[in-house]
N, CA, C and O atoms as a GROMACS GRO file, in nm:
protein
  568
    1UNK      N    1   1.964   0.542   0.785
    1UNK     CA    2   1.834   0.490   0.747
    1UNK      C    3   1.730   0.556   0.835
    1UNK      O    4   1.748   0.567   0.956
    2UNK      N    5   1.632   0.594   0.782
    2UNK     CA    6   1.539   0.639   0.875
    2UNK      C    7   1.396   0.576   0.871
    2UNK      O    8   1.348   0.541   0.763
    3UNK      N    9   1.342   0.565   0.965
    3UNK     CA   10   1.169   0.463   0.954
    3UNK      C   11   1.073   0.529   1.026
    3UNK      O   12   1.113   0.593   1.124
    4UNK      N   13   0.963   0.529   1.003
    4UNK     CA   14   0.872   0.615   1.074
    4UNK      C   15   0.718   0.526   1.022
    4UNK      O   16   0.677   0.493   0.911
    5UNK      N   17   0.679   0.515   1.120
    5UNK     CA   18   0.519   0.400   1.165
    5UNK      C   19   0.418   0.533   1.190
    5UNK      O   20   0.433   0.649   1.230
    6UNK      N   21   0.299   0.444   1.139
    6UNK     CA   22   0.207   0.572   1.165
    6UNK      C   23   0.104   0.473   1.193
    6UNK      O   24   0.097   0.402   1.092
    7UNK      N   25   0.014   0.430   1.286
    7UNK     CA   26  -0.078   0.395   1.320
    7UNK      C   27  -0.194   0.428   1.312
    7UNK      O   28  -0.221   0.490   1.414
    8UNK      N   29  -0.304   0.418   1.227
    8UNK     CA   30  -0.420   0.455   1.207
    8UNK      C   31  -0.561   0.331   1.269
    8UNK      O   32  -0.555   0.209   1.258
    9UNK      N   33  -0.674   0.411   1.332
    9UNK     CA   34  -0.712   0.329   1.428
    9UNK      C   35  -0.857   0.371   1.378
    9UNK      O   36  -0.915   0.468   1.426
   10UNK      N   37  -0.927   0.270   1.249
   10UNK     CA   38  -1.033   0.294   1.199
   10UNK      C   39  -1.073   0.393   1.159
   10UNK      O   40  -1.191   0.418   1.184
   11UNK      N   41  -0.986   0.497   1.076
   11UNK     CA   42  -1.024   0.583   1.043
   11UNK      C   43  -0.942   0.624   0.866
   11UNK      O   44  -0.832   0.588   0.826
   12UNK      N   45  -1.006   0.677   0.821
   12UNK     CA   46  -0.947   0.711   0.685
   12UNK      C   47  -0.784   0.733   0.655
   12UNK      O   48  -0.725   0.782   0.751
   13UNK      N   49  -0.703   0.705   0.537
   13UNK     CA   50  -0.569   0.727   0.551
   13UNK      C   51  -0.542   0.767   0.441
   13UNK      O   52  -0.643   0.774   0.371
   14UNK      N   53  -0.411   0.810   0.370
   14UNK     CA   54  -0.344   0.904   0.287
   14UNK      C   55  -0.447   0.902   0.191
   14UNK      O   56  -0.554   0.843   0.181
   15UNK      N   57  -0.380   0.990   0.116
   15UNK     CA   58  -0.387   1.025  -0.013
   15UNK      C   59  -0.463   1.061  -0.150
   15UNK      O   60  -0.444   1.020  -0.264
   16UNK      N   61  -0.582   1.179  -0.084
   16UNK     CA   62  -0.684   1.188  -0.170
   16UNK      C   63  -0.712   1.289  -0.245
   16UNK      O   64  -0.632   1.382  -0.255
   17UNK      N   65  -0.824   1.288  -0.309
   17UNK     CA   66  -0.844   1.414  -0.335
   17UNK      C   67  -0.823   1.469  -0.515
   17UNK      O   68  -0.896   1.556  -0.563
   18UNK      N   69  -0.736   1.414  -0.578
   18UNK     CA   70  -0.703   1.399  -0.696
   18UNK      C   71  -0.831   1.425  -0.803
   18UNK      O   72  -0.922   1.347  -0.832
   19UNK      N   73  -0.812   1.542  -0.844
   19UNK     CA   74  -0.912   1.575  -0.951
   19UNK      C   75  -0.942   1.513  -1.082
   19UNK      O   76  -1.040   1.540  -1.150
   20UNK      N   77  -0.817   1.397  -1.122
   20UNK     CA   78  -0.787   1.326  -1.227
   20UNK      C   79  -0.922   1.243  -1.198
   20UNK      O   80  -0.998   1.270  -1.105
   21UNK      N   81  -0.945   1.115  -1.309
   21UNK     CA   82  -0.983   1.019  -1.290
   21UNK      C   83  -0.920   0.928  -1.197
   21UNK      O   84  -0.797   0.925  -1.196
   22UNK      N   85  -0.988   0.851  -1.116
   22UNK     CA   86  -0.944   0.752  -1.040
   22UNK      C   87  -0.918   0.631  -1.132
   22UNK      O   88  -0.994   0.602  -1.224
   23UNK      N   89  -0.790   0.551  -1.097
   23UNK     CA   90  -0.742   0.456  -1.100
   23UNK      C   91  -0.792   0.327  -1.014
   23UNK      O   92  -0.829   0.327  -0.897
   24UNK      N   93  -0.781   0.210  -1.108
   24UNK     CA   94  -0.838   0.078  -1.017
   24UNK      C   95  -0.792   0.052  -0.910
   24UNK      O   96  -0.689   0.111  -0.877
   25UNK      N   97  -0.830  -0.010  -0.851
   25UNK     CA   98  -0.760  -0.030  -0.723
   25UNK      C   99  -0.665  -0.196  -0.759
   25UNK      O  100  -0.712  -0.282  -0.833
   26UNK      N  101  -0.572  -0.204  -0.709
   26UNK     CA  102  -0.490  -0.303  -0.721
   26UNK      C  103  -0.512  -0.489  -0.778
   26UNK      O  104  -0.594  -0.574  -0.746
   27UNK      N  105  -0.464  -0.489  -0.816
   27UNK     CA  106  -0.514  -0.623  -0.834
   27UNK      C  107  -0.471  -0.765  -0.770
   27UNK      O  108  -0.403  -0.836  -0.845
   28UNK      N  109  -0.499  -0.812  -0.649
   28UNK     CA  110  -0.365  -0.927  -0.660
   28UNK      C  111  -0.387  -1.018  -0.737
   28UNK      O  112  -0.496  -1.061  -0.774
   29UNK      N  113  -0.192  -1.078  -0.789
   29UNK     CA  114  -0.166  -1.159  -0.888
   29UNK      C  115  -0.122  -1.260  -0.810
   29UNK      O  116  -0.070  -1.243  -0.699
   30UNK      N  117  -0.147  -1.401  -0.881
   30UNK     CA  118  -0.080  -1.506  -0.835
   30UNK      C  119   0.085  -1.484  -0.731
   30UNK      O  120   0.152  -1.382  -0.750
   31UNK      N  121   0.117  -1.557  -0.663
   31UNK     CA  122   0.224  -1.530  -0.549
   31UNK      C  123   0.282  -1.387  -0.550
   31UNK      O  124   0.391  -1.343  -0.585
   32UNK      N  125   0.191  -1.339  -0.508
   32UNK     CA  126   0.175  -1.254  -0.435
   32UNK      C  127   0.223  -1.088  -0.430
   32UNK      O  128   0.245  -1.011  -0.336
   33UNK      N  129   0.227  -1.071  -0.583
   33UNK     CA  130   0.266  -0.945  -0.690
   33UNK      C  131   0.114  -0.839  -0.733
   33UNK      O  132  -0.008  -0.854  -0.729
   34UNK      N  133   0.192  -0.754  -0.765
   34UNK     CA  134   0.004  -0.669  -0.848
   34UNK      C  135   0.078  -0.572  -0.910
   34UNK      O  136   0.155  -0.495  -0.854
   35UNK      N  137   0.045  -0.577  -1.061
   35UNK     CA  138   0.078  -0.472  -1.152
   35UNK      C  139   0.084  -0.329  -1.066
   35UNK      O  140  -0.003  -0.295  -0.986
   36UNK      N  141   0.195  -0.256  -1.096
   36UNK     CA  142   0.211  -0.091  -1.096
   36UNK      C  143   0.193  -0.011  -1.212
   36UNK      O  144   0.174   0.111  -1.203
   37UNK      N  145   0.198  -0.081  -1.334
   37UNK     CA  146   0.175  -0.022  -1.433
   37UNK      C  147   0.048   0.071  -1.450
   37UNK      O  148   0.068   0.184  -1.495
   38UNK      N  149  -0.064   0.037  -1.423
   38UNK     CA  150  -0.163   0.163  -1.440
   38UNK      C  151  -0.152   0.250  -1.338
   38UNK      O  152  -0.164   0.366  -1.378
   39UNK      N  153  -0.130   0.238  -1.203
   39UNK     CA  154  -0.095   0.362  -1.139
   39UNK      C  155   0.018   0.426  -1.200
   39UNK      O  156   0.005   0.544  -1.234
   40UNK      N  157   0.128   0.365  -1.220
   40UNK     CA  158   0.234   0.455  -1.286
   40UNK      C  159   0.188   0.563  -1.371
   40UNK      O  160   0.218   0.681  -1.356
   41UNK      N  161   0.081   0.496  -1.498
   41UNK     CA  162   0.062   0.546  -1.579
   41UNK      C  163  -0.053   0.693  -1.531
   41UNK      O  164  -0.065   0.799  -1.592
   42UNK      N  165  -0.121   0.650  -1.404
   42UNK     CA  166  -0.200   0.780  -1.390
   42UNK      C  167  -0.107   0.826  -1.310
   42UNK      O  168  -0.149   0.938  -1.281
   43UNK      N  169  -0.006   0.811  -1.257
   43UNK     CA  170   0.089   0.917  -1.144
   43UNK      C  171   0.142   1.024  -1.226
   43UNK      O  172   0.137   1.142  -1.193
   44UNK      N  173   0.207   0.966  -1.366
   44UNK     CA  174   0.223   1.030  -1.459
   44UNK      C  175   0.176   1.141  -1.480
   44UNK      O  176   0.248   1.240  -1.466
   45UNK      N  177   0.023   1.154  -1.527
   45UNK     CA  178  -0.074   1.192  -1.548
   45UNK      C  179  -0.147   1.273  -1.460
   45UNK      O  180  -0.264   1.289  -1.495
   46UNK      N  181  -0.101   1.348  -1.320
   46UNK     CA  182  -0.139   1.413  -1.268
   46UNK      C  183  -0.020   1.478  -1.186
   46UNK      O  184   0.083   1.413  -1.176
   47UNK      N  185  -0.030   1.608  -1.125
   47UNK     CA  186   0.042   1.642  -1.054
   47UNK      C  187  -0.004   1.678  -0.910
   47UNK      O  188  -0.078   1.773  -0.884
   48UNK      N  189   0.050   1.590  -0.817
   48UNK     CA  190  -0.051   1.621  -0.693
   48UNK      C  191   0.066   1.597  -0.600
   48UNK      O  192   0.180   1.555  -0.618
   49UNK      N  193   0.006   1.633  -0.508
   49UNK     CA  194   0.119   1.627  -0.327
   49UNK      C  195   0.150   1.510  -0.334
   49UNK      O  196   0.270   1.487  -0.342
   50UNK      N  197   0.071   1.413  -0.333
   50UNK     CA  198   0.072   1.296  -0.245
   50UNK      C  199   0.230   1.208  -0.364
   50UNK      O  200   0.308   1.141  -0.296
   51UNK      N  201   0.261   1.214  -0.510
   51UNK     CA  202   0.388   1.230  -0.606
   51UNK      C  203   0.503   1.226  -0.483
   51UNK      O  204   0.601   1.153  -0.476
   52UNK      N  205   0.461   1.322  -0.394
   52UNK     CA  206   0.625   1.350  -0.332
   52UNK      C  207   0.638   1.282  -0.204
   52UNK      O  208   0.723   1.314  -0.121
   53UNK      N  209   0.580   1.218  -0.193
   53UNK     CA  210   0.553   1.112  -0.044
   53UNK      C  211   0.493   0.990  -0.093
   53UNK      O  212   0.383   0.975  -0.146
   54UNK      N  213   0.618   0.874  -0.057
   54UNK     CA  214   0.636   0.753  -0.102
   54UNK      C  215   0.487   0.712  -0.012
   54UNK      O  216   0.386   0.669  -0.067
   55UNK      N  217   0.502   0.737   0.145
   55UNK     CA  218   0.365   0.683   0.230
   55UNK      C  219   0.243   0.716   0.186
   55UNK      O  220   0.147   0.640   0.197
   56UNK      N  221   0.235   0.856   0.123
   56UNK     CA  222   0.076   0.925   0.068
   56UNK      C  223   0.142   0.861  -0.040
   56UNK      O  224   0.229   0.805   0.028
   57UNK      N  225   0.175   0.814  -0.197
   57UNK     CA  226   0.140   0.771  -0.276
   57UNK      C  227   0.117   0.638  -0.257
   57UNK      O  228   0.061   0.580  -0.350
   58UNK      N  229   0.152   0.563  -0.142
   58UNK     CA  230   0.122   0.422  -0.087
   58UNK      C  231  -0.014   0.442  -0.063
   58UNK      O  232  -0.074   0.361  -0.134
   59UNK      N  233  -0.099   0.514   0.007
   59UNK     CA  234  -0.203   0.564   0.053
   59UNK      C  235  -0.318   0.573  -0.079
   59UNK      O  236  -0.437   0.538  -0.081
   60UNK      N  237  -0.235   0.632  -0.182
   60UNK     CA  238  -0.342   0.665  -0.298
   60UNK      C  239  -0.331   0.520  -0.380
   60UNK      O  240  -0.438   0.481  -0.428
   61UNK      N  241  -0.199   0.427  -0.404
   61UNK     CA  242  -0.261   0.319  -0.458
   61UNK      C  243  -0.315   0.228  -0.395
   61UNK      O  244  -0.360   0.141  -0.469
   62UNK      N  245  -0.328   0.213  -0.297
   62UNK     CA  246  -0.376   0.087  -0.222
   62UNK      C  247  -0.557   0.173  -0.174
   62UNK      O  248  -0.656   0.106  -0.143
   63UNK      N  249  -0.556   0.298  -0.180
   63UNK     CA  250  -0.706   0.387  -0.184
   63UNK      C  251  -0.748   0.322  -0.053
   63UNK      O  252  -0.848   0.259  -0.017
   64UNK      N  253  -0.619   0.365   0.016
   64UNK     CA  254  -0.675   0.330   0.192
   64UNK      C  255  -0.821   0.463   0.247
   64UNK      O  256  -0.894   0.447   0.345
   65UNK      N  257  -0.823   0.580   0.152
   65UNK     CA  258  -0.993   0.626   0.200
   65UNK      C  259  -1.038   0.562   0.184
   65UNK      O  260  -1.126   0.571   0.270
   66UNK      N  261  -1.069   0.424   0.091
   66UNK     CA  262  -1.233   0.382   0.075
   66UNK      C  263  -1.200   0.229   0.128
   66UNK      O  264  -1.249   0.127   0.078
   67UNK      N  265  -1.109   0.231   0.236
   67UNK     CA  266  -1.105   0.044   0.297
   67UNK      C  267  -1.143   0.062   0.419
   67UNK      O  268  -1.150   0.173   0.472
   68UNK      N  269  -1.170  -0.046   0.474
   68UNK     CA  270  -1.201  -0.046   0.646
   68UNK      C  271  -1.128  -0.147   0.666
   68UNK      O  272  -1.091  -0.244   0.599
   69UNK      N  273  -1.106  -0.090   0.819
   69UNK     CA  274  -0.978  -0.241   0.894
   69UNK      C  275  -0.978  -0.160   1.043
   69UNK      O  276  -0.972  -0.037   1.040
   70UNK      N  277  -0.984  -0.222   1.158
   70UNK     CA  278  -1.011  -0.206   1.260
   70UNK      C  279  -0.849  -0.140   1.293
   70UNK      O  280  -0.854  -0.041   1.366
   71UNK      N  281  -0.749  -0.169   1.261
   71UNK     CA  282  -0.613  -0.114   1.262
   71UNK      C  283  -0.529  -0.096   1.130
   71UNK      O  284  -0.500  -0.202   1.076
   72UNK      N  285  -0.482   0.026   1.066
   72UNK     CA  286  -0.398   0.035   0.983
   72UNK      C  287  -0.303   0.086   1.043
   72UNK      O  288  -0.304   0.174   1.129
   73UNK      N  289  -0.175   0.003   0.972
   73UNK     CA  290  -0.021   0.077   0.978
   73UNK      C  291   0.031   0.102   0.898
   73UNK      O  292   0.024   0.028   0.800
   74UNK      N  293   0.106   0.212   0.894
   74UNK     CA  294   0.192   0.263   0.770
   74UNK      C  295   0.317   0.287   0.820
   74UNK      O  296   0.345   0.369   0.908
   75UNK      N  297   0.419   0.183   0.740
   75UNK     CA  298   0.569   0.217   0.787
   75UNK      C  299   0.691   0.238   0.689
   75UNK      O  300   0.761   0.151   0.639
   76UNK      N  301   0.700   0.373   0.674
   76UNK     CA  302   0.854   0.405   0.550
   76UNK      C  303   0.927   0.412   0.609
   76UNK      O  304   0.945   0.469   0.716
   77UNK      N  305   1.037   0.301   0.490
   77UNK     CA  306   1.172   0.353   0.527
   77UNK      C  307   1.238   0.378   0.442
   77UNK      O  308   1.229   0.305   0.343
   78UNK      N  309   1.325   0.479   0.440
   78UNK     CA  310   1.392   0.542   0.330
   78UNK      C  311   1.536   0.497   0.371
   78UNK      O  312   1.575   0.470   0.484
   79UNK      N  313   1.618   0.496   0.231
   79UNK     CA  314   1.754   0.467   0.204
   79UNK      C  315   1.818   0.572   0.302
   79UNK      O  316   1.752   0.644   0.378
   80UNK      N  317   1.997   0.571   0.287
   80UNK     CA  318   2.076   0.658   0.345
   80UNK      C  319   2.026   0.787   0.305
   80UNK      O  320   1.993   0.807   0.188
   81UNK      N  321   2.018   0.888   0.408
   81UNK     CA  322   1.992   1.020   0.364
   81UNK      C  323   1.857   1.050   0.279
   81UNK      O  324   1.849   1.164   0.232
   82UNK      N  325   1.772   0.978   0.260
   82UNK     CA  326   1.662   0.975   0.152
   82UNK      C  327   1.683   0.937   0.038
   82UNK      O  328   1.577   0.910  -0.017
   83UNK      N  329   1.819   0.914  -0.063
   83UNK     CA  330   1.824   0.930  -0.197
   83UNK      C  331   1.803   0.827  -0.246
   83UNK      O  332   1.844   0.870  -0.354
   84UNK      N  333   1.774   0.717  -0.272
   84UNK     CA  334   1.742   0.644  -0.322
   84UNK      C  335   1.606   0.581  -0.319
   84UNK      O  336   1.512   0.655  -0.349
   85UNK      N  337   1.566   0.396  -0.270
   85UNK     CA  338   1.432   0.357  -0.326
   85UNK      C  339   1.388   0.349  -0.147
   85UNK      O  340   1.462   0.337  -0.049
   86UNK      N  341   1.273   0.358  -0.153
   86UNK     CA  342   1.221   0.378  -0.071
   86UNK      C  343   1.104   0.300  -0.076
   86UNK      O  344   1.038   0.299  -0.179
   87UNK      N  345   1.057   0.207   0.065
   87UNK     CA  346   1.026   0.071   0.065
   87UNK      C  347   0.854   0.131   0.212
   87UNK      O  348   0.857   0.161   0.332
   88UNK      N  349   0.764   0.121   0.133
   88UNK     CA  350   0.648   0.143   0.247
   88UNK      C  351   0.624  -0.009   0.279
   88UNK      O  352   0.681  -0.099   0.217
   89UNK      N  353   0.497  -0.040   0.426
   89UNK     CA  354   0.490  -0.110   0.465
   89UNK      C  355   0.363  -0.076   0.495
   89UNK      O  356   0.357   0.014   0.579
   90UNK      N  357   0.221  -0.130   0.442
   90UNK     CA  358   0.081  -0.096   0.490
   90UNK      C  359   0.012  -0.237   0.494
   90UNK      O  360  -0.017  -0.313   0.401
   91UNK      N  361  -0.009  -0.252   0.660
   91UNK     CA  362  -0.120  -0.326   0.717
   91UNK      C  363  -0.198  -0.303   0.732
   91UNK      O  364  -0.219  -0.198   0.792
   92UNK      N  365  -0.308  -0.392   0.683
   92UNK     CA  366  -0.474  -0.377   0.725
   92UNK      C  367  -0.504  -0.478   0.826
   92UNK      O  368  -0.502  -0.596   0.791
   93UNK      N  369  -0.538  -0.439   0.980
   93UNK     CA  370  -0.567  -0.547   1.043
   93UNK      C  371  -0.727  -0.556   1.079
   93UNK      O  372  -0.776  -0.444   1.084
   94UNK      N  373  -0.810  -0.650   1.102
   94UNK     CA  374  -0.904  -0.668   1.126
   94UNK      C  375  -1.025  -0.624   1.031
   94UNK      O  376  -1.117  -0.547   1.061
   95UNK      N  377  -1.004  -0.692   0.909
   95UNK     CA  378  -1.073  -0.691   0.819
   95UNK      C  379  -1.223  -0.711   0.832
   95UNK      O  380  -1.272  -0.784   0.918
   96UNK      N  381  -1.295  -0.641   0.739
   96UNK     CA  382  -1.447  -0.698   0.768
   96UNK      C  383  -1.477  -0.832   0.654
   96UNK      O  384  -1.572  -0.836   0.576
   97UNK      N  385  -1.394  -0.913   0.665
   97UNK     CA  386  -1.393  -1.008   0.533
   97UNK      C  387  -1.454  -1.179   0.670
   97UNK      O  388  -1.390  -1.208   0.771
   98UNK      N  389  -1.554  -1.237   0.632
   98UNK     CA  390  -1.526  -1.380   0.654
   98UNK      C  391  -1.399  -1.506   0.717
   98UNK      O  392  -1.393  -1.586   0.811
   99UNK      N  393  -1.305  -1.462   0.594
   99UNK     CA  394  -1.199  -1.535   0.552
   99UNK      C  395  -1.061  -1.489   0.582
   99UNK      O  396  -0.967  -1.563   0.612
  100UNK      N  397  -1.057  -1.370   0.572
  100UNK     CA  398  -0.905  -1.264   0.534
  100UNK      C  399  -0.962  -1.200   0.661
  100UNK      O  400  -1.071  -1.150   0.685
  101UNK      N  401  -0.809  -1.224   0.762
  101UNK     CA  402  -0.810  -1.133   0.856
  101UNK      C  403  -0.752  -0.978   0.841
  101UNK      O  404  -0.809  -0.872   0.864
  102UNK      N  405  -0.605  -1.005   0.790
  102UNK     CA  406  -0.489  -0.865   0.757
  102UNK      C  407  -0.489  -0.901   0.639
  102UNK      O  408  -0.521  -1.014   0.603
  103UNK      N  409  -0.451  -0.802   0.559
  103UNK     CA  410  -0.354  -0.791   0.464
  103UNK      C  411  -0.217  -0.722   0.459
  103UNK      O  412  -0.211  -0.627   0.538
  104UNK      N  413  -0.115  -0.742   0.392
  104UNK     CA  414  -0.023  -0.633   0.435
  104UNK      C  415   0.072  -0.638   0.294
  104UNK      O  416   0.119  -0.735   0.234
  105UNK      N  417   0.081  -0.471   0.264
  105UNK     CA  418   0.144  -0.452   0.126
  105UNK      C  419   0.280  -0.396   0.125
  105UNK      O  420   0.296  -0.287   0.178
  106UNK      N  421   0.386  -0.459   0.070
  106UNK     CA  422   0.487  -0.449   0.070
  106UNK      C  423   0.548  -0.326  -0.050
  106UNK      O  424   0.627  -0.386  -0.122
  107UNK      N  425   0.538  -0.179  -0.093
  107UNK     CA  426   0.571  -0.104  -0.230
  107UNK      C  427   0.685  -0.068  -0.160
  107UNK      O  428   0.724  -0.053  -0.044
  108UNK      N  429   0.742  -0.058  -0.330
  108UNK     CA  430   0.901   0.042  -0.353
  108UNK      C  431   0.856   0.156  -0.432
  108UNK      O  432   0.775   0.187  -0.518
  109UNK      N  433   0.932   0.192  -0.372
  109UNK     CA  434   0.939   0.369  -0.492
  109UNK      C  435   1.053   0.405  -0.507
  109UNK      O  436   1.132   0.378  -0.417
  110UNK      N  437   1.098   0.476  -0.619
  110UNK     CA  438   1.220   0.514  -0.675
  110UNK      C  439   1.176   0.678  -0.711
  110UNK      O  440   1.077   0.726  -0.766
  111UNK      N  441   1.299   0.739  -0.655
  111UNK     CA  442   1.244   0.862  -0.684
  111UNK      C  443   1.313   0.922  -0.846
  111UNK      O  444   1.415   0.892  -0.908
  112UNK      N  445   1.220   1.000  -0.869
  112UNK     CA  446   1.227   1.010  -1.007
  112UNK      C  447   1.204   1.176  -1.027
  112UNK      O  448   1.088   1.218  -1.035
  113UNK      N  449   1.349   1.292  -1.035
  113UNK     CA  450   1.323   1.409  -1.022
  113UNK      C  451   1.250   1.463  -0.868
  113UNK      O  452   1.330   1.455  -0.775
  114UNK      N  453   1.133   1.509  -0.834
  114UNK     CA  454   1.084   1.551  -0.738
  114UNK      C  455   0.994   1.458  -0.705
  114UNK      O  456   0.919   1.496  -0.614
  115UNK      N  457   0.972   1.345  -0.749
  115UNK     CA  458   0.859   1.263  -0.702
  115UNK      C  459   0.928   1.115  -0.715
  115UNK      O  460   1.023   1.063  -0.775
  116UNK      N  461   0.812   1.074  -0.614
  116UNK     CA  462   0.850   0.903  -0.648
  116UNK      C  463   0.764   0.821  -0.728
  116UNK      O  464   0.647   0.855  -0.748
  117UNK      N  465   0.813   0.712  -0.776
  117UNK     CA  466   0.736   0.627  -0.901
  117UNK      C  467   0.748   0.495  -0.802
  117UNK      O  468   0.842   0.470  -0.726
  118UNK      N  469   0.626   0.417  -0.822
  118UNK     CA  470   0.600   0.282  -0.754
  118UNK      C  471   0.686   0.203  -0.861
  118UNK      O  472   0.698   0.222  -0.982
  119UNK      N  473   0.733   0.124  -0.790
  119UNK     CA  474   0.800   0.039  -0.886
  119UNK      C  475   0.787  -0.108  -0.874
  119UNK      O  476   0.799  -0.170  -0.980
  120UNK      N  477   0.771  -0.160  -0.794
  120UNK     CA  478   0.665  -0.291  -0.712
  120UNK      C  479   0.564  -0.258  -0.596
  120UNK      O  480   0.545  -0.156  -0.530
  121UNK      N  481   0.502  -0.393  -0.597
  121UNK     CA  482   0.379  -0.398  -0.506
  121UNK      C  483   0.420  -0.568  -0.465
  121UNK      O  484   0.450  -0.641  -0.559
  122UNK      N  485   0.420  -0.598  -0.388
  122UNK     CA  486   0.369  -0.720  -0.306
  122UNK      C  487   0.260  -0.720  -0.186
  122UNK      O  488   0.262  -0.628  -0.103
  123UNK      N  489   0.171  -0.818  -0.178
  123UNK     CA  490   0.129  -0.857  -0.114
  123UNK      C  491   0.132  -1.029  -0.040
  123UNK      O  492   0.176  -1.135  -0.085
  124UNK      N  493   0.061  -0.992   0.100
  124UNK     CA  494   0.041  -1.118   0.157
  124UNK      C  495  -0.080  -1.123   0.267
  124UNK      O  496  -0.129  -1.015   0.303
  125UNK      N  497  -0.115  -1.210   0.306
  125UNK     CA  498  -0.258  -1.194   0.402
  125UNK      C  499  -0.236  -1.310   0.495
  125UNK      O  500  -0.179  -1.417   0.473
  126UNK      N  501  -0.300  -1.259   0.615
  126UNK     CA  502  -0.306  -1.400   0.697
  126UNK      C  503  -0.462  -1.388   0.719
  126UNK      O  504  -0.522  -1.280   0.718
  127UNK      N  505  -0.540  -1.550   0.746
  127UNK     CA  506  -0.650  -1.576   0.754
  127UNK      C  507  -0.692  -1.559   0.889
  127UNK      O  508  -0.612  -1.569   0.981
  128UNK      N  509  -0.855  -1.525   0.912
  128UNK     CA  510  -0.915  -1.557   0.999
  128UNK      C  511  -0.893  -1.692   1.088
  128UNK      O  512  -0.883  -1.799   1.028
  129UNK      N  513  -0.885  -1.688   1.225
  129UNK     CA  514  -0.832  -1.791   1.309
  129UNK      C  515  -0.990  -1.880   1.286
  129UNK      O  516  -1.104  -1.844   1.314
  130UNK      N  517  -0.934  -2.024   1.216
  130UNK     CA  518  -1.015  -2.137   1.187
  130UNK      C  519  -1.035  -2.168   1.094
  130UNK      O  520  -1.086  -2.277   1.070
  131UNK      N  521  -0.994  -2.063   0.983
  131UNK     CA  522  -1.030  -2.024   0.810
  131UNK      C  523  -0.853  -2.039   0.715
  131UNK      O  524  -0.830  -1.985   0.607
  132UNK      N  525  -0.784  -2.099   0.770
  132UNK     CA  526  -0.658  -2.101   0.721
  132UNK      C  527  -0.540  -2.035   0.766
  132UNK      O  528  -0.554  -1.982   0.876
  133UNK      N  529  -0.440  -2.024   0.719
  133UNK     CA  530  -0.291  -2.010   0.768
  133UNK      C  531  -0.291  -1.851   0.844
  133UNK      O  532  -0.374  -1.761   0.832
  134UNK      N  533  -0.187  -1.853   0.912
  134UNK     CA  534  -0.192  -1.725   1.070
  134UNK      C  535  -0.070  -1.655   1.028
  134UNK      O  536  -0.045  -1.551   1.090
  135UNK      N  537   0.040  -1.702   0.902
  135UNK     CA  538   0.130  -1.648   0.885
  135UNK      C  539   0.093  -1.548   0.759
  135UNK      O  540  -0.010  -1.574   0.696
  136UNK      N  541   0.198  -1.402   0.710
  136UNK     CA  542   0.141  -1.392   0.607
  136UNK      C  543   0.230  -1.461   0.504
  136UNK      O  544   0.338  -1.519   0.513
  137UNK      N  545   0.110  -1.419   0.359
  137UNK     CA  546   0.164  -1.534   0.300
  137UNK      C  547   0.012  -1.500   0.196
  137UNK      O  548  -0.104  -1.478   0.231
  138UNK      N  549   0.078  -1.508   0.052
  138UNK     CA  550  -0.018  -1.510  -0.038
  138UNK      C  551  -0.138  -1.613  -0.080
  138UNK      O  552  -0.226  -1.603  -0.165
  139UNK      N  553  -0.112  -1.698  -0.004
  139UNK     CA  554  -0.149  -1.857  -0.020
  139UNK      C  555  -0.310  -1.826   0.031
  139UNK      O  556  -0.330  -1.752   0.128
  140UNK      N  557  -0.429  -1.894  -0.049
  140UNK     CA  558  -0.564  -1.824  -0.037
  140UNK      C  559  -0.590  -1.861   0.102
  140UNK      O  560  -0.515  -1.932   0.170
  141UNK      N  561  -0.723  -1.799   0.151
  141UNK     CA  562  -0.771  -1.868   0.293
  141UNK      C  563  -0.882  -1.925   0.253
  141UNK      O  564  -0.922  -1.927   0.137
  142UNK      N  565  -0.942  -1.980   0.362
  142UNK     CA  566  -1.050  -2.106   0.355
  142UNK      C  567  -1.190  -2.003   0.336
  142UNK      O  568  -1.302  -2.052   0.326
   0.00000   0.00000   0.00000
């Protein structure tokens, strides 16, 4: 198994650049899911670097260029040897939100020929200290 963290410290992260049309940015769904289907459908639909890197296509759906967070982390880990699904891990800490301190997104990717395809998304957030729950957890904040 192999894992590799990448710490980003207020500054821009994966995956840009794409001459296609841009895709929405994620949606969260009730406990704590968000359609892959329209990114799928534009991953499809373009051929770019970021296809072959589960962390840069984590990067391009979650469109960590256009978020702010006082700390981002990005952590893949890939199956035995690489071949199989492959599971990113992106925290946003120190949100400029009121309410929402982190967020943190849980994607799989399955590789598919030379590239990988998202195949879930989860999310969860923990609240601002005084504004609701400290664990994450999809459950809204105050």
């Amino acid at each position: 198994m192999y894992a590799a963290t990448v710490l980003l410290l207020a500054a821009p992260a994966a995956g840009c650049g794409s001459e296609a049309p841009d895709v929405a940015a994620p949606t969260k769904e009730p406990h704590g899911t968000a359609s892959v289907s329209e990114f799928d459908d534009y991953a499809k639909a373009v051929d770019e670097d970021w296809e072959r890197s589960p962390v840069m296509a984590a990067g391009e759906f979650l469109q960590l260029d256009d978020r702010t967070a006082a700390r981002t982390t990005v952590e893949g880990v890939a199956s035995a040897e690489g071949t199989g699904p492959q599971t990113v891990t992106v925290t946003l800490d120190g949100l400029a939100d009121d309410s929402v301190r982190s967020e943190r997104w849980r994607l799989t990717f399955e590789p598919d020929g030379d590239v990988y395809r998202l195949t879930e998304a989860r999310w969860s957030q923990r609240c601002q200290a005084g504004r609701g729950h400290q664990d994450f957890t999809p459950e809204p904040c105050l």
